[in-house]
KELO-827279 format. One record per residue (C-alpha): residue number from 1; x, y, z. Coordinates in Angstrom, 2 decimals. Example, Ala and Ser with C-alpha at 12.3 -4.5 7.8 and 13.67 -1.06 7.14 Angstrom:
BEGIN
- 1  12.30  -4.50  7.80
- 2  13.67  -1.06  7.14
***
This chain:
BEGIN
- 1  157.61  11.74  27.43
- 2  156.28  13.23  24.45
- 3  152.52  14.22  24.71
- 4  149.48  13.18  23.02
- 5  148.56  16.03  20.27
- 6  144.84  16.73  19.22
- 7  145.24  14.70  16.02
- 8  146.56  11.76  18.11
- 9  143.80  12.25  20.50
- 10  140.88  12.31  17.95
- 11  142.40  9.02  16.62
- 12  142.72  7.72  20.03
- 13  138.83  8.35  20.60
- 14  138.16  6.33  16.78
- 15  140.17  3.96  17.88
- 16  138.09  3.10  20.84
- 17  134.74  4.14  19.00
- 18  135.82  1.44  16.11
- 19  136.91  -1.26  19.03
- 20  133.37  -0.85  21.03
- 21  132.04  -1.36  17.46
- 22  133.04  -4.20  16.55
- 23  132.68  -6.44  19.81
- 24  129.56  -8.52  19.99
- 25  126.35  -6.87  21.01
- 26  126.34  -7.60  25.00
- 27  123.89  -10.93  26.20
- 28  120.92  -10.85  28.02
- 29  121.55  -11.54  31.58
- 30  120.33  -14.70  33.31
- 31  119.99  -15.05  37.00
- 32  119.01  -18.41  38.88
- 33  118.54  -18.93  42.61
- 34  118.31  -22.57  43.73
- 35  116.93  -24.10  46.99
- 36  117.47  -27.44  48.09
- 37  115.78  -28.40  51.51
- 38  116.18  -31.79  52.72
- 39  117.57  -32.01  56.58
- 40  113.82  -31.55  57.82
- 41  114.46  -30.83  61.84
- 42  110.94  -32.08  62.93
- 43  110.61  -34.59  60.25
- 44  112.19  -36.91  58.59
- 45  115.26  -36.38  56.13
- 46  114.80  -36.22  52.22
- 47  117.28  -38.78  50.22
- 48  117.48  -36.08  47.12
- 49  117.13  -32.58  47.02
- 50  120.34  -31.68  47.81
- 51  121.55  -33.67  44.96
- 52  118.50  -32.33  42.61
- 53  119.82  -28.84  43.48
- 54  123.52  -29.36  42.75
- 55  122.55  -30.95  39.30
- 56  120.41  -28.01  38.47
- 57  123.00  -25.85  39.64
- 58  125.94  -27.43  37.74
- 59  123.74  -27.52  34.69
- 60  122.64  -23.86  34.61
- 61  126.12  -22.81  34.98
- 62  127.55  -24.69  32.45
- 63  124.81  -23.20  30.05
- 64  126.47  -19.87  31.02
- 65  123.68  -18.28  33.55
- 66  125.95  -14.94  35.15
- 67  124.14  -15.54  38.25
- 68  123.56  -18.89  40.39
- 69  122.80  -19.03  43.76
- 70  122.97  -22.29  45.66
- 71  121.10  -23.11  48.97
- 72  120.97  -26.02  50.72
- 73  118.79  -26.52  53.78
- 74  117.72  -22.98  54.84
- 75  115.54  -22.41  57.71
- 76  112.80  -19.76  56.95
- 77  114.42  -16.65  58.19
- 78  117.80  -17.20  55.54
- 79  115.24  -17.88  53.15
- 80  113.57  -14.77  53.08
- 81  116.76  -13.37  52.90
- 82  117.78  -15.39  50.08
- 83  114.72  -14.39  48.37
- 84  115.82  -10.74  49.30
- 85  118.93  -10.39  47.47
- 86  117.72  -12.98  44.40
- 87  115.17  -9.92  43.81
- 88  117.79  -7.20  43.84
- 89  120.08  -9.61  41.34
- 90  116.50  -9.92  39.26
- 91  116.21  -6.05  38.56
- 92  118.85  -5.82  35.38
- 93  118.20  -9.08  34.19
- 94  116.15  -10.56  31.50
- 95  115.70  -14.25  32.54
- 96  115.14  -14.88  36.34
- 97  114.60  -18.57  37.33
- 98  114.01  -19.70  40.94
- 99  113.88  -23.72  41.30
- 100  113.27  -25.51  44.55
- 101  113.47  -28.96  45.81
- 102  111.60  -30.49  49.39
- 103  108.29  -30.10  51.26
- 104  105.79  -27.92  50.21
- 105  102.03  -28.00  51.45
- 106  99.12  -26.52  50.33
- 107  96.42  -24.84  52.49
- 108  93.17  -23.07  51.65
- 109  93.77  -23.33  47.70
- 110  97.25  -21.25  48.53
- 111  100.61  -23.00  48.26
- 112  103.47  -22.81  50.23
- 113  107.25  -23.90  50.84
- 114  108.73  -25.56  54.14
- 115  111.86  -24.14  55.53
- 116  114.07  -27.06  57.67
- 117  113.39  -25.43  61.30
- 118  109.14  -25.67  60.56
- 119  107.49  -27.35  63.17
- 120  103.55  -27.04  61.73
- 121  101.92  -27.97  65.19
- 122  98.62  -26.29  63.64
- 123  97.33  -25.67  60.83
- 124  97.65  -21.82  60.90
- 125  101.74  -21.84  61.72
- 126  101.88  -22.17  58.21
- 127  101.31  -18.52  57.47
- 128  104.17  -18.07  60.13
- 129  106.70  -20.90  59.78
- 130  106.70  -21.04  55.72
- 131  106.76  -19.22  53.04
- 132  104.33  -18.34  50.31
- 133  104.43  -19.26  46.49
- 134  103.56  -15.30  46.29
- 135  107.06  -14.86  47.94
- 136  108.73  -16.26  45.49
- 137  107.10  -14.86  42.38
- 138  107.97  -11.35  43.98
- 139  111.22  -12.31  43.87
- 140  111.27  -13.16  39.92
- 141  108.61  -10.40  38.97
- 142  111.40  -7.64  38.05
- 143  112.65  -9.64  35.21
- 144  111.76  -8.41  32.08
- 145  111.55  -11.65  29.23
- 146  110.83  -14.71  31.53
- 147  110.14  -15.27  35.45
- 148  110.57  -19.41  35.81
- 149  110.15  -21.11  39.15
- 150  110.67  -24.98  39.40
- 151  108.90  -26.86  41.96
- 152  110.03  -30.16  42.94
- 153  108.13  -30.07  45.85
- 154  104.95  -32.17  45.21
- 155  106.49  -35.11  47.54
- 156  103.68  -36.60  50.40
- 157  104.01  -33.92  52.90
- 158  104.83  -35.47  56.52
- 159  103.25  -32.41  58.47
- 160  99.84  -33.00  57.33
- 161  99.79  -36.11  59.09
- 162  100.87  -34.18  62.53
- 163  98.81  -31.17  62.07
- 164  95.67  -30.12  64.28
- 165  93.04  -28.17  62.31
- 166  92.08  -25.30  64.02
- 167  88.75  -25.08  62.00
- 168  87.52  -28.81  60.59
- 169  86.62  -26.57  57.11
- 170  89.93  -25.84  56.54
- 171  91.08  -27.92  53.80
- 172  94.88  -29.23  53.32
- 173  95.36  -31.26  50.23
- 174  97.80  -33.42  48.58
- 175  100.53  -32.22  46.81
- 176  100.45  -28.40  45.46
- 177  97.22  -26.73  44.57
- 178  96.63  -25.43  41.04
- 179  97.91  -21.77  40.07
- 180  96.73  -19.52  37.74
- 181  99.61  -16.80  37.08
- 182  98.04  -13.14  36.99
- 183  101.67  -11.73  35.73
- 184  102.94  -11.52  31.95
- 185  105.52  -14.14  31.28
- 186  105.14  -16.28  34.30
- 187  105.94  -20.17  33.99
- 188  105.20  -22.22  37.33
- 189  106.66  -25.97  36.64
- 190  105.28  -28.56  38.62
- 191  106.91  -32.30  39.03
- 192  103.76  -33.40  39.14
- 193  100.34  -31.64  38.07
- 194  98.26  -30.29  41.11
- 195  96.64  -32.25  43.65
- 196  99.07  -35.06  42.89
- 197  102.59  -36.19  44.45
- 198  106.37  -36.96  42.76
- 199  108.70  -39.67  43.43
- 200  111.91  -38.67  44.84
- 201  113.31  -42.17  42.48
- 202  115.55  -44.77  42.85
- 203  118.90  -43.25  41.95
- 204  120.38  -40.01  43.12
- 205  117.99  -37.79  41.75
- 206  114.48  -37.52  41.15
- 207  113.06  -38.19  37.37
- 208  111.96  -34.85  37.69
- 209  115.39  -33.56  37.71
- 210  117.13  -35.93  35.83
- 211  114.67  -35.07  32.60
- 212  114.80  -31.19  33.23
- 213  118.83  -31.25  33.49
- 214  118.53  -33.40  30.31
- 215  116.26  -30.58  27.67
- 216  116.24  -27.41  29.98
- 217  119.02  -25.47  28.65
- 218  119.27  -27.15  24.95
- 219  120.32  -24.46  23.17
- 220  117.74  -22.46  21.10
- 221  115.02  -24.49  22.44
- 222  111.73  -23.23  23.64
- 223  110.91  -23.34  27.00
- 224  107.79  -24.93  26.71
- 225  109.02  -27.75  24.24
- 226  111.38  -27.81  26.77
- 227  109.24  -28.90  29.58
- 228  106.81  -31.00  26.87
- 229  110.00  -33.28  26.28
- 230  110.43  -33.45  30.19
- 231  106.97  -34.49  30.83
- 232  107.31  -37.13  27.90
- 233  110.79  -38.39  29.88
- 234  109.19  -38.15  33.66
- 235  105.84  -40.16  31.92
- 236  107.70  -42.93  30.68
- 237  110.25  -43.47  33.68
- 238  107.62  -43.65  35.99
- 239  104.80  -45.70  33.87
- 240  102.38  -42.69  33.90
- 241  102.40  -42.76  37.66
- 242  103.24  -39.12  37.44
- 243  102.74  -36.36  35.03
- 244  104.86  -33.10  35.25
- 245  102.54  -29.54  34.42
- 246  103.41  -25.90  33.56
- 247  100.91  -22.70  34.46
- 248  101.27  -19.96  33.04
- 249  101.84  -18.85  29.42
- 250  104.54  -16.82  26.96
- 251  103.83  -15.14  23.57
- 252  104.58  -16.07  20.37
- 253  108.00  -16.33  19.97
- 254  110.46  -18.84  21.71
- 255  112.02  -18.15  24.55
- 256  115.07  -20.52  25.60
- 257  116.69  -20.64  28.02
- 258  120.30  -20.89  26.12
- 259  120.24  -19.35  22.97
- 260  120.83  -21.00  20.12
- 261  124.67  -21.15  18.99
- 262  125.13  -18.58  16.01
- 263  126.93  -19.95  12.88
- 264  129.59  -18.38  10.52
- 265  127.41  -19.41  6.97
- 266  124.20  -20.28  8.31
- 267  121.51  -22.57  5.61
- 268  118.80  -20.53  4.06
- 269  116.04  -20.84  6.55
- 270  113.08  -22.88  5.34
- 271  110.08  -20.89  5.25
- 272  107.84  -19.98  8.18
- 273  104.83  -22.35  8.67
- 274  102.06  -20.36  10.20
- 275  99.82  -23.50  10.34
- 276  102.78  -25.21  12.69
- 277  102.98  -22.11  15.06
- 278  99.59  -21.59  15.39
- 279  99.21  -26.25  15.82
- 280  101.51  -25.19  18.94
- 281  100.22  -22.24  20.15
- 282  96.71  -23.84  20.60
- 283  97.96  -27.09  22.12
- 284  99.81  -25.03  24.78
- 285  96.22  -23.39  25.38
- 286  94.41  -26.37  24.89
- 287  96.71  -27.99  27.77
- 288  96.23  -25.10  30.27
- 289  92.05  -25.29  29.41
- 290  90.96  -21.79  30.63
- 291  89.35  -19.26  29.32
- 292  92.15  -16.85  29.71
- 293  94.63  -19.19  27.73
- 294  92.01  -19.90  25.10
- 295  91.04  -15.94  24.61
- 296  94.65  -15.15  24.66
- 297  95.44  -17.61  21.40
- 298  92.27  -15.72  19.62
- 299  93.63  -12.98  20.32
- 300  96.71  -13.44  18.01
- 301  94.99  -15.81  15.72
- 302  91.38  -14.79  14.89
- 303  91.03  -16.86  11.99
- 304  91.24  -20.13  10.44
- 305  91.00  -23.70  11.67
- 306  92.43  -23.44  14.91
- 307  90.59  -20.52  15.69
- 308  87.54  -22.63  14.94
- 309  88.78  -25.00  17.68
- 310  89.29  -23.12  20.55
- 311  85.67  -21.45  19.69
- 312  84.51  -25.12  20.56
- 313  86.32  -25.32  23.45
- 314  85.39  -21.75  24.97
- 315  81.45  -23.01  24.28
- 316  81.97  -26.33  26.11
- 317  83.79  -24.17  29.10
- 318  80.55  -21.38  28.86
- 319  78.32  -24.45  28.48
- 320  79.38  -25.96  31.82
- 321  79.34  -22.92  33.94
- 322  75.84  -22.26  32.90
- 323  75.40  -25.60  33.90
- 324  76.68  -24.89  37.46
- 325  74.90  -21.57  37.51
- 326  71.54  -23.20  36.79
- 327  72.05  -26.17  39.31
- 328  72.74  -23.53  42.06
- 329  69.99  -21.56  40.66
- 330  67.09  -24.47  40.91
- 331  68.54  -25.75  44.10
- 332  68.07  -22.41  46.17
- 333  64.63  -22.56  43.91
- 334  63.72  -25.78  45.59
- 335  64.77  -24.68  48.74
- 336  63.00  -21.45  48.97
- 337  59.46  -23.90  47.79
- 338  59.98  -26.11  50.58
- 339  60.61  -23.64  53.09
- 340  57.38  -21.22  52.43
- 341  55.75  -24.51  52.57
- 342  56.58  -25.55  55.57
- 343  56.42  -22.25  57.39
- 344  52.42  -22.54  56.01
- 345  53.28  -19.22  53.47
- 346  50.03  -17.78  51.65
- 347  48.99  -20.08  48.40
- 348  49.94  -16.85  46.33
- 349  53.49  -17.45  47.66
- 350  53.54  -21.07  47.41
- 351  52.45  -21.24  43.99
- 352  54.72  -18.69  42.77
- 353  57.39  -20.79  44.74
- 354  56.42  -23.47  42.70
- 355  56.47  -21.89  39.52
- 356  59.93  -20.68  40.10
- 357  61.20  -23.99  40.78
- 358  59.76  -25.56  38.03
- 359  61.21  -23.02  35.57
- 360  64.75  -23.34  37.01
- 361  64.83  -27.35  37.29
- 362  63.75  -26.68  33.13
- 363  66.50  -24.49  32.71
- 364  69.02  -26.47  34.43
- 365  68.14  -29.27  32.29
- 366  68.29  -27.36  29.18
- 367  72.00  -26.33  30.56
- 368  72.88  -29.76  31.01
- 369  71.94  -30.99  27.51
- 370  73.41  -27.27  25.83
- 371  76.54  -28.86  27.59
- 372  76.33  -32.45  26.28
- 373  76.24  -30.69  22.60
- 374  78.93  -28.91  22.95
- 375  81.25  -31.49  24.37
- 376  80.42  -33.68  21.81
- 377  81.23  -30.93  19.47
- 378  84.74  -30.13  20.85
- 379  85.30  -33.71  21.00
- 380  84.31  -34.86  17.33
- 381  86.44  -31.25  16.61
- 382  89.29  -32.73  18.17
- 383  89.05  -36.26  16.04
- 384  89.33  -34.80  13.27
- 385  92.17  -32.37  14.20
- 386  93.96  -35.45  15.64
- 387  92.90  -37.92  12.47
- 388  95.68  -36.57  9.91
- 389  98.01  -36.22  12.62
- 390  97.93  -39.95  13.30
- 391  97.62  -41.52  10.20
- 392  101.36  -39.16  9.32
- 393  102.52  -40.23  12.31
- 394  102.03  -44.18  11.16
- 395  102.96  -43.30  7.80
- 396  106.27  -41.74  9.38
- 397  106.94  -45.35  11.25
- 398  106.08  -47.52  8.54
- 399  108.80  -45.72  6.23
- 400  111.49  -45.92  8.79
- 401  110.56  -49.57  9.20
- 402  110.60  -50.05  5.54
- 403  114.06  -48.18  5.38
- 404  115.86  -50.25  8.38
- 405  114.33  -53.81  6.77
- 406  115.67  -52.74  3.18
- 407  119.14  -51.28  4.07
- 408  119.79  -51.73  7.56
- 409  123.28  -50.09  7.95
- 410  123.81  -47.40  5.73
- 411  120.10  -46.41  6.31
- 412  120.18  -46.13  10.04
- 413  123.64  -44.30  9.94
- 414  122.21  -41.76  7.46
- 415  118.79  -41.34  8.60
- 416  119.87  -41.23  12.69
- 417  119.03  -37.49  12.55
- 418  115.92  -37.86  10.72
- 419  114.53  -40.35  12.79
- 420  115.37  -38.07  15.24
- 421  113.25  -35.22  14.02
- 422  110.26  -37.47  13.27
- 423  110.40  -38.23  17.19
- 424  109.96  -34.57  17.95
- 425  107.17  -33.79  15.79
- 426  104.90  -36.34  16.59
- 427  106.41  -37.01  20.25
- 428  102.58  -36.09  21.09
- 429  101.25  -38.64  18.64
- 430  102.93  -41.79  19.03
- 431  103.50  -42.05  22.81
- 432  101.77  -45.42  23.78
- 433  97.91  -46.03  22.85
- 434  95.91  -42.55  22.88
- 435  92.66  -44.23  24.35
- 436  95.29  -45.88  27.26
- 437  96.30  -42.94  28.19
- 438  92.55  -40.87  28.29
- 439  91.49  -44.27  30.62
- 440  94.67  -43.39  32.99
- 441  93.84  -39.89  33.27
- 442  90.00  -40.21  34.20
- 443  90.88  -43.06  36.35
- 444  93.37  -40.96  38.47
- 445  91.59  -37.27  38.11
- 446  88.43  -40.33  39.94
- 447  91.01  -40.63  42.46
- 448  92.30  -37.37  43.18
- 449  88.24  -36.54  43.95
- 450  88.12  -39.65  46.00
- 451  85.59  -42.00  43.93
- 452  88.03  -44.04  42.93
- 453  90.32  -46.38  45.74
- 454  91.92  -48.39  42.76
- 455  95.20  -47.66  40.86
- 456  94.61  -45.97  37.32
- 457  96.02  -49.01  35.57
- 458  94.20  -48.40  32.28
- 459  91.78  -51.02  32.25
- 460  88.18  -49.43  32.10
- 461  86.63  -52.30  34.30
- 462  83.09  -52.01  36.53
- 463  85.05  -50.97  39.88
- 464  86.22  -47.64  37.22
- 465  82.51  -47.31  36.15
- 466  80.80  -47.37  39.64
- 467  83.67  -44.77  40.56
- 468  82.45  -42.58  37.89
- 469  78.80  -43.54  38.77
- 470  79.23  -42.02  42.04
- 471  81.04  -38.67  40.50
- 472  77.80  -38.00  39.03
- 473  75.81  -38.48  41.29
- 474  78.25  -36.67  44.26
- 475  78.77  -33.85  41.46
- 476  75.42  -33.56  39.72
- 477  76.28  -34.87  36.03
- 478  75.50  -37.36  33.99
- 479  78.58  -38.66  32.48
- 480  78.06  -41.75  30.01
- 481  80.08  -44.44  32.59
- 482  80.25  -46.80  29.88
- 483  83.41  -45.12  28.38
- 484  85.80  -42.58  29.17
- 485  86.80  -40.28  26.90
- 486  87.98  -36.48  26.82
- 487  85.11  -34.49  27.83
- 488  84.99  -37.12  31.32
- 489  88.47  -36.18  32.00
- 490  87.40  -32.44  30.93
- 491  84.09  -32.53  33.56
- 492  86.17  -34.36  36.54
- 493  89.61  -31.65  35.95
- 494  86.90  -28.69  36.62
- 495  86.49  -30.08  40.34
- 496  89.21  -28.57  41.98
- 497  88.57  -31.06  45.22
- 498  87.52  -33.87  46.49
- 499  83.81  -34.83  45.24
- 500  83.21  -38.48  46.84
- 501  82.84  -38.17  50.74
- 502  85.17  -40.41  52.54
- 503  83.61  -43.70  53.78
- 504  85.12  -46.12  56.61
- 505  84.07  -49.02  57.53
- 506  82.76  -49.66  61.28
- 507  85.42  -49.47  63.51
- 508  87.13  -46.77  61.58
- 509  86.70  -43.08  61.08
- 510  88.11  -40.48  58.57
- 511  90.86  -38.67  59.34
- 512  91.65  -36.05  56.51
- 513  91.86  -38.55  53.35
- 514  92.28  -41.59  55.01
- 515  90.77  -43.99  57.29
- 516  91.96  -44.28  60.93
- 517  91.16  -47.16  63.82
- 518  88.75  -45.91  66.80
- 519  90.39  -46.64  70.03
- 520  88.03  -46.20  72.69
- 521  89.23  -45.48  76.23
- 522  88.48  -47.87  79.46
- 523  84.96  -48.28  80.51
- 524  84.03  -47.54  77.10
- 525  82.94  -49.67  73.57
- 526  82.40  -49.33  70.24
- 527  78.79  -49.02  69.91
- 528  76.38  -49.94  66.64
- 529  76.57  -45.92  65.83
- 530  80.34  -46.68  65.34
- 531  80.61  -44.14  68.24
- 532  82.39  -44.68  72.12
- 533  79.60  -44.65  74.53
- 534  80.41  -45.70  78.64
- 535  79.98  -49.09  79.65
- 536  76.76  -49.39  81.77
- 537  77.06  -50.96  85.58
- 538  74.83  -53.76  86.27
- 539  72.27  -53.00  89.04
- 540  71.04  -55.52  92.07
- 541  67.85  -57.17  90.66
- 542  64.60  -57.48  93.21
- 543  63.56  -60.77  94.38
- 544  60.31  -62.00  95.50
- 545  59.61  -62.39  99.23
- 546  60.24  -66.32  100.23
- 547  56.46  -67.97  101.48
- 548  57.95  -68.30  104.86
- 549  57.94  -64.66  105.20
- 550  54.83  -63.30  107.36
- 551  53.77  -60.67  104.73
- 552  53.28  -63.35  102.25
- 553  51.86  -65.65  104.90
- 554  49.15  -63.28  105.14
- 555  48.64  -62.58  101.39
- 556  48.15  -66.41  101.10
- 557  45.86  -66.25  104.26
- 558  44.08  -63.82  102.51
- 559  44.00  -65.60  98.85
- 560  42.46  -68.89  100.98
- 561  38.92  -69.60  99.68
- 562  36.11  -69.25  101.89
- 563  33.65  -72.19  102.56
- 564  30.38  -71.75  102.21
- 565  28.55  -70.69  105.40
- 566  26.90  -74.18  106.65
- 567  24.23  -74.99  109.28
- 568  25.03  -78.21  109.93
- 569  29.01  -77.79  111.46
- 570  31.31  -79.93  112.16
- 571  32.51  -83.00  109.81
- 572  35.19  -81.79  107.27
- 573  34.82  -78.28  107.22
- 574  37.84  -75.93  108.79
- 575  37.73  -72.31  110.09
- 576  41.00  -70.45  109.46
- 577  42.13  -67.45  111.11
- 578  45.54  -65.36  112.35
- 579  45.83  -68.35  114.86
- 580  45.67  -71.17  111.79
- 581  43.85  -73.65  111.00
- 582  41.19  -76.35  112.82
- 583  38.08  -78.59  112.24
- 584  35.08  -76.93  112.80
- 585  33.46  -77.91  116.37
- 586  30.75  -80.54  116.65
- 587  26.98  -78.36  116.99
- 588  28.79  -75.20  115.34
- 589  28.79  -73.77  111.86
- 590  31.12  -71.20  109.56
- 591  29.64  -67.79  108.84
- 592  31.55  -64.87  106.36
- 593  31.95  -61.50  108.35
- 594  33.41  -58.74  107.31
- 595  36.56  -57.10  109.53
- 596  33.44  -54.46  111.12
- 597  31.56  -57.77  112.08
- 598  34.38  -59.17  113.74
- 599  35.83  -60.63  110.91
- 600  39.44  -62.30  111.15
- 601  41.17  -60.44  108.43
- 602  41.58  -56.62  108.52
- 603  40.12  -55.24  104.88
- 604  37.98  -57.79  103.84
- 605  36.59  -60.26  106.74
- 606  36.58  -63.56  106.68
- 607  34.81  -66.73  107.82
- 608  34.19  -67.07  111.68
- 609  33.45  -70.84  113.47
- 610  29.31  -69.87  115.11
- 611  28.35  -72.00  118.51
- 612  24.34  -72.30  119.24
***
């Protein structure tokens, strides 16, 4: 064999060099770990998530993830595990995505995810039995472009209805609580927004899943859009009974999950529309409505009209936490007044007391009406921002009608991918009637705080304005009940529970969010304090003494009127005495003596028959 030279070798090694150089720059890798719990141990079984996890599954490996790992029904020890090596796979990679489908509860503000084998006896086997929403962001946090986790897990949790509180203030609420990520490039996906549950559907898998395995992993599509054109689907197929919601927030630039699909002689690309990124970029804030969201989009645009905007909103947001402050403030005002008056404090006290008050209850007043102005500056802001937006997106449907009347088959072949594009720019715009959907969302932000029992069904009726009549006065504001508009579903989203105390009628009592039955136990009843109080025994009653008895022979005796003392005797008069009674003798007389004179009764005398 004859061997390689160094001229051979050197063009060996550019050989290589020129191979490695012309292959395609190497991907970013994507990692995915999904969970599907459903075979419950201590509960009942879940129809879907087993078939919600295969379809996410299936669809993140045909968009060409290098990594997905499929659970089904893990009890809390594998999971952990599972969690375990998902964060080693998570360390090289640039997308990480975790999504899981069944039970999750929320306890304290804090969320968490039920293995199969949880019992939840008590409130506090939580911490043992399940596992944290913290988990599973530790899990994701090593990837460096995007960290994704997918909860379809907003279902009407089953162990709440079981659990004993240990402590009554312990609060567990409905659905998943609301998260605020504190890590860069976080997205937490909800199936439905907090303090709210999903449906698990009709068909095999929940419309939760069925719209996410629909836009997800479009190619070269944004993440966000992504999930905007999954809460459009998951509105719609469930007649704004339930409203999918992202936390968290990305830069500037799109990040899709699939990237797009690069082309041999790709089209000049139109030019960049600042105004467009920037209409986005603010919705997205506008939508998660903190501070930290709107600061963030100031950050990176500092100027202009939209910049204007979120300056609004930020003043409205200052404008009601001065609001709170100053209610707090003149309530421990009040409080302090009252008490130095009742513990009888010196008048210097009292009247400073007094003075403080007075001052506070003026500056909580002045808070309340600083925060009326600037709501009603956001929200005339907002008209106007939303004005052109509507009248292009009629203009839009009135050409396409005019197009399909005046040349209804060439036009709709030809302008199928137009129309198409006109959907996606103003999908915000033209779903349903705008003032529809604000009634929907007061009316069921009313319920989630409990002053509403009704369904949100649009209709702004008195039972929906004597709900939001008691919100004020529960919460302390003075929202105008005769209409709701933005800033009410603004004022009733910044109450993070319930607001309206629960109230039963007699014969019931509450029992977490709901009414229960009193059952009292034997020998008991249901009393007018809607309390269980022991029957009482009835006792023997006392009856008078019969007249034949001697002790009320003698109080008769006793009772007898006395004649008058007489000289003559005899004729009708009678003497009476222990013995009875007889006519006086002929010749004798009746004289009163008392029981020392020889009277006949013992304690006051009586009359005595006299002979001569």
């Amino acid at each position: 064999m004859k061997s390689i030279g160094f001229p051979g070798l050197h063009r060996l090694v550019l050989a290589l060099f020129l191979l490695l150089m012309c292959q395609p720059a190497f991907a970013e890798k994507r990692v995915a770990l999904v969970l599907s719990n459903a075979a419950y141990q201590n509960v009942a079984p879940l129809p879907n998530p087993v078939n919600d996890g295969a379809l996410i599954a299936a669809t993140l490996k045909d968009a060409g993830f290098d990594v997905v790992d499929f659970r089904r029904d893990l009890p809390a020890v594998e999971t952990r595990r599972a969690l375990r090596d998902f964060a080693d796979r998570t360390r090289d990679a640039e997308i990480a995505v975790v999504y899981y489908a069944g039970h999750g509860i929320e306890v304290d503000g804090a969320n968490y995810l039920i293995p199969v084998d949880a019992r939840l006896e008590r409130d506090t086997d939580v911490y043992d039995e399940a596992f944290s929403l913290d988990r599973v962001l530790i899990a994701v946090e090593p990837a460096k472009k995007l960290r994704l986790v997918i909860l379809d897990a907003c279902r009407d949790n089953p162990f709440a209805k079981t659990m004993k509180r240990t402590v009554a203030s312990r609060a567990i609420g409905q659905g998943l609580a609301k998260v605020e990520p504190t890590s860069p490039n976080v997205l937490i996906a909800y199936s439905a927004k907090a303090g709210s549950t999903a449906a698990d559907g009709d068909g095999m898998n929940s419309p939760f899943t069925t719209a996410l395995s629909k836009h997800l992993t479009t190619p070269g599509l944004d993440v966000r859009r992504a999930f905007g054109y999954v809460r459009d689907d998951v509105l719609k197929s469930t007649n704004s009974r339930q409203e999918p919601f992202v936390y968290g927030s990305l830069g500037g630039e799109d990040v899709p999950l699939v990237p797009a699909p690069a082309k041999a002689a790709p089209p000049a690309a139109p030019a960049p529309n600042p105004q467009a990124d920037m209409r986005r970029d603010y919705e997205l804030a506008l939508q998660v409505g903190n501070k930290s969201a709107l600061n963030a989009f100031l950050a990176q645009y500092p100027d202009g009209f939209y910049a204007r905007l979120a300056k609004l909103q930020l003043e409205k947001i200052a404008a009601e936490e001065a609001r709170v402050a100053a209610t707090e403030k003149a309530r421990a005002a009040e409080q302090e007044r009252a008490r130095l008056a009742a513990e009888g404090a010196q008048r210097a006290e009292q009247a400073k007391a007094a003075a403080d008050a007075r001052a506070a209850e003026q500056a909580r007043i002045a808070a309340e009406k600083a925060k009326q102005v600037a709501q009603e500056q956001a929200a005339v802001a907002e008209q106007k921002r939303l004005a052109p937006e509507k009248a292009l997106a009629d203009k839009l449907a009135a050409d396409k009608a005019a197009a399909d009347k005046t040349a209804p088959d060439q036009a709709a072949a030809a302008a199928a991918p137009a129309d198409k594009d006109k959907a996606v720019n103003v999908a915000a715009l033209s779903t349903g009637s705008p003032q529809l959907d604000v009634i929907k969302s007061v009316q069921a932000e009313l319920r989630r705080v409990g002053c509403l029992t009704g369904e949100a069904d649009g209709e702004w009726n008195a039972a929906s304005r004597r709900s939001l009549t008691l919100f004020n006065r529960y919460a302390g504001t003075r929202l105008d009940t005769k209409v709701a508009n933005v800033d009410t579903l603004d004022a009733i989203k910044l109450k993070s529970s319930r607001v309206c105390p629960l109230v039963c009628e007699h014969g019931t009592k509450a029992d977490g969010d709901r009414c229960t039955r009193i059952v009292c136990g034997a020998g008991s009843f249901l009393n007018g304090d809607n309390e269980c109080a022991k029957r009482r025994e009835k006792k023997p009653v006392a009856k008078r003494d019969s007249d034949d008895r001697p002790a009320r022979r003698e109080r008769l005796d006793v009772r007898t009127p006395r004649p008058l003392a007489s000289s003559g005797g005899g004729g009708s008069q009678v003497v009476c005495d222990r013995g009875g009674c007889r006519p006086v003798a002929r010749g004798c007389h009746l004289e009163f003596r008392t029981t020392a004179q020889g009277g006949p009764y013992e304690g006051g005398g009586g009359n005595v028959q006299v002979c001569n």
